[in-house]
N, C-alpha and C positions, 0 to 999 in steps of 0.2 A: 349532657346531651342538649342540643338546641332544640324549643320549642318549635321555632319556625324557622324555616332558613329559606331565602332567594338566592338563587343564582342566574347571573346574564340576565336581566328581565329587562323588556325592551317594549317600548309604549308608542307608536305612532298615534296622530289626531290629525284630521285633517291635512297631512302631505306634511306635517311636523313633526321633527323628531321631537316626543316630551323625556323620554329617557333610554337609555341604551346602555347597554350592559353591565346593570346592578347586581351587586354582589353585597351580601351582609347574613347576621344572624342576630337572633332572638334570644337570649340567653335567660334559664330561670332569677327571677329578681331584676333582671335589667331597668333600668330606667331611661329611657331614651327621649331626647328631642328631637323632634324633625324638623330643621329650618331651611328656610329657602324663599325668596321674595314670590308672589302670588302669579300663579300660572306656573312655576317651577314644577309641579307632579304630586305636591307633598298629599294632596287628598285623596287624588291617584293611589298614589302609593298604600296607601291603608285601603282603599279598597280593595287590591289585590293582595293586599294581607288578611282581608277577612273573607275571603272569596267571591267578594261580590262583581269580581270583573275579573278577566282571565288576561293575563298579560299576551300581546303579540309575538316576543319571543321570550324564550328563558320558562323558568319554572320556581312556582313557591312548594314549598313542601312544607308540613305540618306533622309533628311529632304524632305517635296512636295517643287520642285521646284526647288530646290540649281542647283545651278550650279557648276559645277567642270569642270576644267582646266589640261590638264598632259601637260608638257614635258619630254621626255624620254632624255636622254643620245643621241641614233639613232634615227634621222630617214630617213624610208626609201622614201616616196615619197610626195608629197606636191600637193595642188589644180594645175591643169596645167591653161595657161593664162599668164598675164602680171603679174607682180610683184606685184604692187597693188591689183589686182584683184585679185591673189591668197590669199592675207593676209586678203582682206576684205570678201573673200568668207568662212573664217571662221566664222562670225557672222549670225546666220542665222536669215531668215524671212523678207528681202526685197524683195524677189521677191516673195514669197504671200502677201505681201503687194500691189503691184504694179501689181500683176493679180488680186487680188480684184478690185483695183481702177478702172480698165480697164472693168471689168463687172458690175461694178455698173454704170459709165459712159456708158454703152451699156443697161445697163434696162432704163434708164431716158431717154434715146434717141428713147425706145421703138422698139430696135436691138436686146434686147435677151430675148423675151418672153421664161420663165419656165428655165431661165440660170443664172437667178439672185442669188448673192454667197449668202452660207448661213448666215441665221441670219437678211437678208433683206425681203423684199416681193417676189412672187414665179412669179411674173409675170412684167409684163411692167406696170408702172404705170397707170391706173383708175382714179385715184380721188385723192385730196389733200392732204388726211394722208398719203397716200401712195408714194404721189412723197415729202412729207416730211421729210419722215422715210427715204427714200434711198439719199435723200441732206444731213442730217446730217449724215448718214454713212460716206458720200463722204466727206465730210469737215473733220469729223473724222481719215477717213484713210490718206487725207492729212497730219494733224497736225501729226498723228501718224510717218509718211513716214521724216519728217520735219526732227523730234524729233529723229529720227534715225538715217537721216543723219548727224545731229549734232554731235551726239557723235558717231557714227562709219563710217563717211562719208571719201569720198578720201584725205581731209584736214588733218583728226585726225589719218589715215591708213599713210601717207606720214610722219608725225610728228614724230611718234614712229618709221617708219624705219630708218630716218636721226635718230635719238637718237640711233637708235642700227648700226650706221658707213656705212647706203647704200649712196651712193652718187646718187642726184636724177635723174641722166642719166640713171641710173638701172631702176627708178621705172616703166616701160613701158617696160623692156624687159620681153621673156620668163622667167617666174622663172626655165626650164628647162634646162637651160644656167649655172645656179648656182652652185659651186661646194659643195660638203659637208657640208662645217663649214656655208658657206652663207645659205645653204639650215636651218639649225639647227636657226640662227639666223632671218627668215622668219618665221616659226615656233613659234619661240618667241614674233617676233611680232605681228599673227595672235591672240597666247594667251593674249598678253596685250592692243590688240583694243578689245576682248570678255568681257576683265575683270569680269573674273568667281568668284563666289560666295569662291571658296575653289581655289586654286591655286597650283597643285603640281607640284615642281621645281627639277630634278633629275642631278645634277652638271650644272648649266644654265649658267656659264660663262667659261665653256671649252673653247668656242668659240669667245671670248668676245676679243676685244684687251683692253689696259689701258682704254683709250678715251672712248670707247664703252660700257664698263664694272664702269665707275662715272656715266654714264647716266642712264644706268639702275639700280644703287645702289637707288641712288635719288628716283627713277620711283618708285622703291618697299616702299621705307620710309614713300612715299608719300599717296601710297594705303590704303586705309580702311581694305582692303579684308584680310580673314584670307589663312595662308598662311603655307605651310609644306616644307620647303627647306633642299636637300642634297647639301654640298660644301664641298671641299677638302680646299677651304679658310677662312684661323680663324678668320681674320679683316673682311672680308664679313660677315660671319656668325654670329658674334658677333655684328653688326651694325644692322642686323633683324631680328632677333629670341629674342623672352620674352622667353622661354619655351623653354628643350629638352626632344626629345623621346630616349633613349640611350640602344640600343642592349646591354644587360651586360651577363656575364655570367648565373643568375638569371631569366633572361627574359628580357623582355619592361622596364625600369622604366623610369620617368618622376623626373624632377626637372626644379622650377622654376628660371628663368634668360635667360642670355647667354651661349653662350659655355666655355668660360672662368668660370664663376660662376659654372656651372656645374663639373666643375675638381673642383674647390675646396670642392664644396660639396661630393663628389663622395670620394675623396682623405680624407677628414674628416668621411666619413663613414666609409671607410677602417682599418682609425686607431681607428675608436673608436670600431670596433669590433674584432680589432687585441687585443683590452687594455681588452676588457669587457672578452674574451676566454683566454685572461692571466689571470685576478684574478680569473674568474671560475677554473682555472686549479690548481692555486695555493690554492683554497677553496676545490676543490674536494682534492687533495694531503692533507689538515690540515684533514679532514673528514676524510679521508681514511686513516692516521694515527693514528686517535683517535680507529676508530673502530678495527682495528690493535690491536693497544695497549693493550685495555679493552674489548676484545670481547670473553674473557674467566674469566673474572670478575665478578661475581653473582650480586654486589651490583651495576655496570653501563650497567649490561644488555638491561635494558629499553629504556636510552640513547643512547648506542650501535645499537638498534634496528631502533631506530628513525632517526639515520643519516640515515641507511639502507636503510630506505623510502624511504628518502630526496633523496640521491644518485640515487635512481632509479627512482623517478620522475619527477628530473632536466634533461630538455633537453640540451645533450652537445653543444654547441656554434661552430659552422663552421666556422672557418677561409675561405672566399670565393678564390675558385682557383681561380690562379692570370693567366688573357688570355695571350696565345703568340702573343710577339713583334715582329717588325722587329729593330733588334736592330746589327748594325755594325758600323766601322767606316774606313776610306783612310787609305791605310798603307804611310808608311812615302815616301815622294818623293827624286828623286834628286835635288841638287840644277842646274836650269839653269843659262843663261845667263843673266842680267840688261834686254836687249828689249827681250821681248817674242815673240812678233808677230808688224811689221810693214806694216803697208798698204798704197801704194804709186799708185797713179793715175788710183784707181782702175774705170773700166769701165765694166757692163752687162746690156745683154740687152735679152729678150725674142721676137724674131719676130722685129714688131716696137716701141715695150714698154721696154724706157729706166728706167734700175731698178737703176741702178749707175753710175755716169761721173763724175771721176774724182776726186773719192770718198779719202781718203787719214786717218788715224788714227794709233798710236799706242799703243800698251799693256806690260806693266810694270810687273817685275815679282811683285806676290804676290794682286794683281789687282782681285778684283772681281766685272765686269761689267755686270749692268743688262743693256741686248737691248731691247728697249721700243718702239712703234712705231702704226699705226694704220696697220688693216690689210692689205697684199698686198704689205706696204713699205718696204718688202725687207731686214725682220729679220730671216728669216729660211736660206734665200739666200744666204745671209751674212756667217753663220755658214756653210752651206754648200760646198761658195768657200772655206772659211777659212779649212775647214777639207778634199778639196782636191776632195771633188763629185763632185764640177761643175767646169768648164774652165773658169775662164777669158778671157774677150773679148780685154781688153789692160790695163797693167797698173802691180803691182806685190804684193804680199802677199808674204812675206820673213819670215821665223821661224826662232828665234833665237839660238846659240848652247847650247845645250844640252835638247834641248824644246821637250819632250814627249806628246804627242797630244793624244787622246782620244773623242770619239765621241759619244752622248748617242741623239739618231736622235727624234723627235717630232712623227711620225709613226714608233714606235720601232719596227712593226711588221714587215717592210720589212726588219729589219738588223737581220731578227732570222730566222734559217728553223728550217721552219713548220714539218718538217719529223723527226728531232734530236729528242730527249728525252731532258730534263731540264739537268738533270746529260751530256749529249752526247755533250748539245749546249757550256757546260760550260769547260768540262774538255779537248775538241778541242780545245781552247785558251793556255791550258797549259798541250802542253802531258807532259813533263816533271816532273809534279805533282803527288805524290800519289793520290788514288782515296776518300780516307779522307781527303786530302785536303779540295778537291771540293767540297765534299760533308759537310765540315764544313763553308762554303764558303755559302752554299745553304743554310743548315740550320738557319745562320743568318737573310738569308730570309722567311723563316718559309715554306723550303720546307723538306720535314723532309721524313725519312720511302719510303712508295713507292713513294708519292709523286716527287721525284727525276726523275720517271720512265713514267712522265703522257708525252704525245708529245708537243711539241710545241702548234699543231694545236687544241688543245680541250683546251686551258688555254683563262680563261678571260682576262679581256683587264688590269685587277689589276695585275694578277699573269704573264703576259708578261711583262708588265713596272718590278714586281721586279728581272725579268730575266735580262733586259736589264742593271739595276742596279746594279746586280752580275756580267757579264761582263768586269764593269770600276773595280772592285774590283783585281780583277785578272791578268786584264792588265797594265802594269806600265804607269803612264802617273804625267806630273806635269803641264799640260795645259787640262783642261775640259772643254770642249764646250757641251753644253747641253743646247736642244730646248724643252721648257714645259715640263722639269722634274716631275710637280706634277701630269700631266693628267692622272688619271686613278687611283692616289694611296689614301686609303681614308686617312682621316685629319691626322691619329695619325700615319700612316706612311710616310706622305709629314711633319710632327713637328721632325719624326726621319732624314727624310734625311735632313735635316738645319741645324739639329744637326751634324751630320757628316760631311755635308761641311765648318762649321763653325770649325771642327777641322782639314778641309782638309790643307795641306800646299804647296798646289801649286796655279794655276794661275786657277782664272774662267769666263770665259765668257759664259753667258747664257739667254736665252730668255725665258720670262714668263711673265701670263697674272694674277698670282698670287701677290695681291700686300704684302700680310705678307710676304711673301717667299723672293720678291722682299728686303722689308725693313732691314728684319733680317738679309741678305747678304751682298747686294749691297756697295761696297764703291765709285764708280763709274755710273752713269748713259750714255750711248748712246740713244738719240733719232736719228731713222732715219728717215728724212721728208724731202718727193721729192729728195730724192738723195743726201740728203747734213746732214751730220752728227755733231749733237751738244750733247756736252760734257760737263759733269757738275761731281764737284765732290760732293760725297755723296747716299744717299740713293732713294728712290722716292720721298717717302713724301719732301725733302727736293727740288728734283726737282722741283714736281709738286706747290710750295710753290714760287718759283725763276718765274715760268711761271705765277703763280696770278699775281704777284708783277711787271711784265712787259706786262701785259695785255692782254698774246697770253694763247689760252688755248695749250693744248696738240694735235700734227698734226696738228695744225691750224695755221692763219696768226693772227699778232701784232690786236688786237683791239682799245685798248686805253691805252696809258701806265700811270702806274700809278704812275711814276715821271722819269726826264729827264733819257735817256739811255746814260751813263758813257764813254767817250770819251777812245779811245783806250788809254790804260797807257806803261808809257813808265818802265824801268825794277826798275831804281830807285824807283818813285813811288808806283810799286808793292811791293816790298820789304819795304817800309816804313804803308804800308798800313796793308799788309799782320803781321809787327811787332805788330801795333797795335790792331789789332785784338786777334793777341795772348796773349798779357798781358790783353785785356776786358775780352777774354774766361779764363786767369789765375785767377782773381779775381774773377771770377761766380763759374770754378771750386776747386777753392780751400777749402774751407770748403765742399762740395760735397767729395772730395777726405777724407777728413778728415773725415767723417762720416761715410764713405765707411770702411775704412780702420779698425775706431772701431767698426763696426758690424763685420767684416772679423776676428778679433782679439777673439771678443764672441762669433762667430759662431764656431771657432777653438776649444776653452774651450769649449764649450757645447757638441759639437762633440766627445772630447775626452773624457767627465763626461758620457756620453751614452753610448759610446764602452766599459767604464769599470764597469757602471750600468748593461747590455747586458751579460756581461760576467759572473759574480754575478750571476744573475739571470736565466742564462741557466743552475744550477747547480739545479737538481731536490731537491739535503738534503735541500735546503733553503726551502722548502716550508711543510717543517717537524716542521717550525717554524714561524709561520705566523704572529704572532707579532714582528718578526723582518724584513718578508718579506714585509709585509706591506708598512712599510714606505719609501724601495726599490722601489716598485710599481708607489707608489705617486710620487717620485722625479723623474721615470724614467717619467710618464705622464706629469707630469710639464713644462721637460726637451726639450720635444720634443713639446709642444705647442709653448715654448718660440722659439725652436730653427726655426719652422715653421714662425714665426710672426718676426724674422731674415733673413732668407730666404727672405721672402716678403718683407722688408723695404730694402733691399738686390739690389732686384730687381728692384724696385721703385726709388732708389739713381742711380741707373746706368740708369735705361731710362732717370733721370735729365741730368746727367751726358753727356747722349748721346744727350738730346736736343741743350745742351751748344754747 
C-alpha cells in the first residue's frame, strides 16, 4: 500500500506554469531523490507532500495514519524551552499520557468522581470490575508511558543531538540562544527522535559540518523509513536514494537507482532518441523521394499513395529541448609569487573565546586547500581574516607578490545590494566594460533577456549564489577564497562549478561541508581543531582514512591507535622513505598509465571517425539514397556506444589511478 500518492497535481506561480500534471507514489522503504535545477518545483513539491500547501489542481492523498516528517531549507522558529525539551517537544502524546495517568490515579483513589478519562469507568470506583478495569488502564498507561520514554526519552533526544555536533553543555540551554544553522540542526533532530513514517529532507546538510554530516549519513542508511531527499551533494545522494523523481523538460520522470545511475540512463535516452529521429528522418527523406519521383507515374500510383498515408500517419519524433546550463569557466590568471599566503603567530579571539593562538600555516601557489573542521572552529573566520574583513588580534597574514585575492563570502547576500539590478551589481565591477560584455558574462549564468533587470532583493537564494559567482568571473584574482560555495546552487550547477575550478589556474582555498566537491578538488586538507591546525596532503577521503588508521575520528581526541605513531623523521629518512614509496606507486601505476594512454589513443580515432561520419551525414542528398545511408547510420550508432563504454573505462582507470 502507498503511503502517499499524487495524482495530476498542478502548481501555478505568478501566470507560471511550475508543474502540471504529476503523478507518482510513496512506497514503504522507498528512497527517493528529487532532482531538478533551482526553481524547477522540487521544494514545492515536498511541501505539498507534507501538507503545508495545497496544490492548484490534482490531489495528494496520505495513507490512515502515516506519518510525515518536513524539513525546509528555513526555519523560522523552534519549540521555546531548553534544548532538549525543545527537540523532544516534537513527539507528541506524553503529556496525555501523563494527564491520563494522573486522572485515573484520582478515580481509584475516589478524588474524581464523573472525571474519570475516557474509555474508563464514569465514576469512582463501586465494586471490583470497576476498580479492575481502571488498574489495568493504569498499568497499561504505565507500560505505554515506559515504552515511550525508551524510544523518545531524554537518553535517545541527547544521543541524536551529540550525533548532529551539540556539545552537551548546550543541551539545558535556551534553544532561543541558538543561531541559525544550530536552529536548522535542532530541527533535524526533533525530525529524527519522531522518525516519521515518510521523511522529507529539503538540502539537510547545509548546515552540517564533515563530523556532523558522517553521523547523519550513517543515521539515514540505517533507517527503515521511506524517505524523499533534495541534496546539492552527489556522494550523499548517491549513498541514499534507490530511486529518482527528476524535474525534466517532459515533466516528473522516474528512474530506478542512484543519482549517478540516473545520468546514465537519462543520457542513454537522449541518444537513443536523437538516433531513432535520425533514421526517421533519413526514412521520411527515402519516402519522400520515392513519392517525388513517381507521383506522376500511372503504374506506381498506388504505391505512391500508400507512402502518402504512411507519411501522414507517422508521428514525427522530437528531439527533446535541451534545458539551459550554467555553463562557464576562470579566465586565465596571472602567474604569482612561490608563497601565496603565509600565516605567522596568528591570534583571535571574540570576547573570552579564543578562536586562534598562535595559529601559523602556509599556501603554495597552485594549492587547492579544502578547511575542514567542526562547526564554530574557526573556518569562515579564517577566510575572513585572510580576505582582510576581520583584524587580527596579534600575529600576521602576509600575501605574496603578485597574489590577487578574491572573495566569494558563505552569506553572499550581504556582499550584494539589494537595491542594484543583476546587470547594475555586475557591470559596477567593470565600468570599463561594454555592456555585452556583462551581459555575456550573466548569460553564462542563465540570466538572459529581462532577467538582467530583476533587483537583487526578489532573487532566490539560487539565483544570488549565481550572482556572486559572476562577480569572481569579472574580477581578476589568482587566489580564491570561497566559504560554501555549493549552498544554494542545485547539483548540476555545484558538478558545473568543479568543473570550472578544476580548470581554474590559480591558488584555492575553500570551505565546504560538501564532501564530492571536497574530493574532486582538494589536493590539500586543513583541519582546524582547538586552534591548532593539521595538515595533510591530499583529498578528504584520504584524510578521513589517515584519522581511522590513528584512531582519532575527525574534531576529536586520539581514541586508540591502531598501530604505533611514527617517531618524528629526520630529513634523510624522509627522503628515503618518500623514494620508496614512489617507485611502489610506479609499479601499481604503471600499467594503469598504460591502459590509460590506449583508451586516450581509441578514444582520439573514434572521435575523429564521428566528426567525419557527422559530417557525411548532415548532407541531406545522402538520404536520397538510403541503402547507402544505411550503413552510415549503423557505424555512426556503433561509434558512439563504443566511444561512450571508452569514456567510462576512461574514467574508471583514472579513479584507479587516483586511488594509487
Amino acid at each position: 500500500m502507498s503511503l502517499v500518492t499524487a495524482e495530476g497535481l498542478g502548481v501555478w506561480f505568478a501566470g507560471r506554469t511550475l508543474m502540471e500534471d504529476i503523478s507518482f507514489a510513496v512506497q514503504p522503504g522507498d528512497r527517493i531523490g528529487l532532482v531538478g535545477p533551482n526553481g524547477s518545483g522540487k521544494s514545492t513539491l515536498l511541501r505539498l507532500l507534507s501538507r503545508e500547501r495545497e496544490p492548484d489542481a490534482g490531489e495528494v492523498a496520505w495513507a490512515r495514519g502515516v506519518r510525515v516528517g518536513y524539513l525546509p531549507q528555513d526555519i523560522l522558529e523552534l519549540p521555546q524551552g531548553s534544548l532538549v525539551e525543545s527537540v523532544r517537544s516534537a513527539v507528541g502524546g506524553r503529556e496525555a499520557r501523563e494527564a491520563e495517568i494522573v486522572a485515573v490515579e484520582a478515580a481509584l483513589a475516589g478524588d474524581g468522581a464523573g472525571s474519570a478519562p475516557a474509555g474508563t469507568a464514569a465514576s469512582a470506583p463501586g465494586g471490583d470490575a470497576e476498580t479492575l478495569e481502571l488498574a489495568q488502564r493504569l498499568a497499561d498507561l504505565h507500560l505505554e508511558l515506559a515504552d515511550f520514554e525508551e524510544r523518545y526519552g531524554r537518553h535517545r533526544a541527547e544521543e541524536i543531538l551529540a550525533g548532529l555536533g551539540f556539545p552537551a553543555a548546550a543541551f539545558d540551554r535556551p534553544v532561543s540562544e541558538l543561531s541559525g544553522g544550530w536552529k536548522m540542526r535542532a530541527a533535524l533532530a526533533g525530525l529524527l527522535l519522531v522518525g516519521p513514517d515518510v521523511l522529507l529532507l529539503d538540502e539537510p546538510t547545509n548546515h552540517l559540518d564533515i563530523p556532523s554530516l558522517q553521523w547523519f549519513d550513517g543515521f539515514l542508511r540505517r533507517s527503515p523509513k521511506a524517505l524523499v531527499l533534495v541534496s546539492h551533494d552527489r556522494a550523499f545522494l548517491n549513498r541514499q536514494i534507490a530511486r529518482v523523481l527528476s524535474f525534466e523538460t517532459e515533466g516528473l520522470r522516474s528512474y530506478v537507482g542512484n543519482y549517478d545511475s540516473y545520468r546514465t540512463q537519462r543520457a542513454e535516452e537522449e541518444e537513443n532518441l536523437a538516433l531513432r529521429a535520425q533514421r526517421q528522418a533519413a526514412e521520411r527523406a527515402a519516402t519522400e523521394a520515392f513519392i517525388e519521383r513517381f507521383r506522376y507515374k500511372a503504374t506506381k500510383s498506388r504505391q505512391v499513395q500508400s507512402r502518402v498515408k504512411q507519411l501522414a500517419k507517422k508521428e514525427t519524433i522530437q528531439v527533446r529541448e535541451a534545458r539551459a546550463k550554467v555553463r562557464f569557466r576562470f579566465p586565465e590568471v596571472t602567474r604569482s609569487s612561490r608563497d601565496v599566503l603565509t600565516i605567522s603567530g596568528l591570534d583571535k579571539r571574540f570576547g573570552d573565546k579564543v578562536i586562534y593562538q598562535d595559529l601559523s600555516g602556509k599556501v603554495e601557489r597552485g594549492d587547492r586547500i579544502a578547511i575542514i573542521g567542526v562547526n564554530g572552529a574557526g573556518k569562515s573566520t579564517l577566510l575572513r581574516l585572510i580576505a582582510g574583513e576581520l583584524a587580527l588580534d596579534a600575529g600576521s597574514i602576509t600575501i605574496g607578490t603578485g597574489v590577487q585575492v578574491a572573495y566569494y563570502a558563505q552569506h553572499h547576500t550581504d556582499t550584494l545590494d539589494r537595491e542594484h539590478t543583476v546587470l547594475e551589481e555586475i557591470a559596477a565591477l567593470v565600468p570599463d566594460k561594454p555592456q555585452s560584455f556583462v551581459r555575456g558574462v550573466l548569460g553564462s549564468f542563465l540570466f538572459q533577456g529581462d532577467d538582467v533587470d530583476k533587483k537583487i532583493s526578489v532573487l532566490s537564494g539560487g539565483e544570488r549564489a549565481r550572482v556572486a559567482l559572476a562577480r569572481l568571473l569579472v574580477l581578476p584574482s589568482n587566489l580564491l577564497l570561497m566559504d560554501e560555495p555549493t549552498n544554494h546552487l542545485d547539483l548540476d550547477s555545484a558538478e558545473r562549478l568543479v568543473e570550472a575550478l578544476g580548470g581554474y589556474g590559480g591558488t584555492l582555498l575553500f570551505v565546504s561541508h560538501n564532501q564530492s566537491f571536497i574530493n574532486q578538488l582538494a589536493t590539500k586538507v586543513w583541519e582546524v581543531d582547538r586552534g591548532v591546525l593539521h595538515e595533510w596532503k591530499g583529498n578528504l577521503d584520504d584524510y578521513l582514512y589517515h584519522l581511522e588508521q590513528i584512531g582519532r575520528p575527525l574534531g576529536g581526541t586520539p581514541v586508540q591507535a591502531a598501530r604505533p605513531v611514527r617517531a618524528v623523521e629526520n630529513d634523510r629518512e624522509r627522503r628515503q622513505r618518500e623514494a620508496r614509496e614512489r617507485d611502489a606507486r610506479a609499479q601499481k601505476t604503471r600499467p594503469i598509465q598504460a591502459r590509460i594512454t590506449a583508451l586516450e589513443t581509441e578514444i582520439a580515432a573514434l572521435e575523429a571517425e564521428l566528426k567525419a561520419l557527422e559530417t557525411q551525414l548532415a548532407d541531406p542528398a545522402l538520404y536520397q539514397d538510403y541503402a547507402r545511408a544505411q550503413p552510415m547510420l549503423d557505424r555512426a550508432r556503433v561509434g558512439k556506444q563504443r566511444l561512450e563504454e571508452c569514456y567510462a573505462q576512461w574514467e574508471k582507470e583514472q579513479e584507479a589511478l587516483a586511488a594509487v
